[in-house]
N, C-alpha and C positions, 0 to 999 in steps of 0.2 A: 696902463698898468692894471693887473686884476685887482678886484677888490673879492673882500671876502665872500660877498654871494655869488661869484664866478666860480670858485673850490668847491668839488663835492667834498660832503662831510663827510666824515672817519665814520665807520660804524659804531654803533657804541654795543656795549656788550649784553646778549639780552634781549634785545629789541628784533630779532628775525630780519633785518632788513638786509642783513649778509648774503652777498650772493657767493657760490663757491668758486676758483678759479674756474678760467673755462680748460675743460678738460677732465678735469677731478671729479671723484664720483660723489653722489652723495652723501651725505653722513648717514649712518643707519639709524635708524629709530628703533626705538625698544617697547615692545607692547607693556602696557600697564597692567599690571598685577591683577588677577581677578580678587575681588575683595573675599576675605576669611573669613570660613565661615558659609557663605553665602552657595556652594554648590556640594556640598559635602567634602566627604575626607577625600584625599587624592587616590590611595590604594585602599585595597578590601578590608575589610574587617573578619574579625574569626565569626561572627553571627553567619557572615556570607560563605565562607568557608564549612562551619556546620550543617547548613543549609543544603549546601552541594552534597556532601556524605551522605547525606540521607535523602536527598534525590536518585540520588547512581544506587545507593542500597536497594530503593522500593524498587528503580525500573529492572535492578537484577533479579529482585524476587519478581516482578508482574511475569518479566520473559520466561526465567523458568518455567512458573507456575503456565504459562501458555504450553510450552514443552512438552510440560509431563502431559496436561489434560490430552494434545493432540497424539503422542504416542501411546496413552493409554483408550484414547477413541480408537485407533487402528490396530491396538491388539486384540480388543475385544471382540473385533469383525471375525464372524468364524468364516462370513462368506459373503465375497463379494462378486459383482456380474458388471458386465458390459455390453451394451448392445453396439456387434460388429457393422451389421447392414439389416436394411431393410427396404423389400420390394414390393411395388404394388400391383398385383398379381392382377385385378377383378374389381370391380364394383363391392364386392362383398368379401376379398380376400387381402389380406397383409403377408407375405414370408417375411418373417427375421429370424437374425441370426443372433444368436447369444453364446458370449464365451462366462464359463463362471467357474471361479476359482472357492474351493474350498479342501478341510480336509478330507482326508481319504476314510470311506466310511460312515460319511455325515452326508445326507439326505440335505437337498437344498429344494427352496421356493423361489419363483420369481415372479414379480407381477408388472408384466408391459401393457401397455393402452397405446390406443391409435386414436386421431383425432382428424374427423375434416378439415375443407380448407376455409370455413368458416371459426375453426377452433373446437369445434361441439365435438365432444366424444362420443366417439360409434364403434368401438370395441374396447375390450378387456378380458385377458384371462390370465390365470396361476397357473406358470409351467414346472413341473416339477423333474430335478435332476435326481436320479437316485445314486446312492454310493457308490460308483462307479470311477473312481480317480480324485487325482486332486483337481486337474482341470478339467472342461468339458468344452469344447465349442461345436453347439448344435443349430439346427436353422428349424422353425418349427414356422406351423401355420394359423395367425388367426382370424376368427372371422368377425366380420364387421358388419352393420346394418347398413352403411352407406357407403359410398366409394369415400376411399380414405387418404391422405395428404402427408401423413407423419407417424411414425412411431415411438414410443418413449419410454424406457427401462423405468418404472419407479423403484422397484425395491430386488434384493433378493434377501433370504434369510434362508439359514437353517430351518429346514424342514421337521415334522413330526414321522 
């Protein structure tokens, strides 16, 4: 005959010793509450909202104000150049070619340098385009003290 410590015992209620049938899913657990208080408020606040309006306000004024300053740089260009190509004729010569846009009427300057292949510059001079259109593309010669590697537009302007 069984005696009572041959019966397993009932679960009691509480105690986790429950196992589930076999089969059956588990019971789901519920995460614990973050404590209140303790990470702030769950949605924005109007500070955070204020904040924004006047973020998005500065960066529309920064961009414009980029805008204007970059269209008002390139209107006040009366004349600008390019250098097309440029060949190395000689020990002592450069051909380049320069195209230079200005308006019609207006005398332009340009000043290109040539440099060896150490970097050291060994020519310079101001080409001058007189009134003659709004574009010009001309090829001119200059000369150099030493055989030369490069040539390089620095500037053009309006002319005297």
């Amino acid at each position: 005959m069984p005696t009572a410590g041959d019966q397993p015992a009932a679960p009691r209620q509480g105690d986790g010793a429950a196992s589930p049938a076999p089969g059956a899913a588990p019971a789901p657990t519920v995460p614990a509450a973050a404590p209140a208080g303790r990470y702030g408020a769950a949605g924005r606040g109007s500070g955070d909202r204020g904040l924004m309006i006047v973020g998005a306000v500065l960066g529309v004024l920064f961009l414009a104000f980029i805008a204007w300053s970059g269209i008002s740089y390139i209107g006040k260009q009366d004349v600008t150049g390019e250098l097309t190509g440029f060949t190395v004729v000689s020990d002592t010569e450069v051909e380049v070619t320069l195209q230079v846009r200005k308006a019609d009427g207006t005398p332009a300057v340009c000043t290109v340098r040539s440099q060896a292949e150490d970097g050291l510059e060994v020519g310079r001079v101001d080409f001058r385009f007189e009134a003659e259109g709004t574009t010009v593309h001309r090829a001119h010669t200059l000369r150099t003290t030493e055989r030369a590697t490069s040539a390089e537009l620095l500037s053009c302007a309006a002319g005297d």
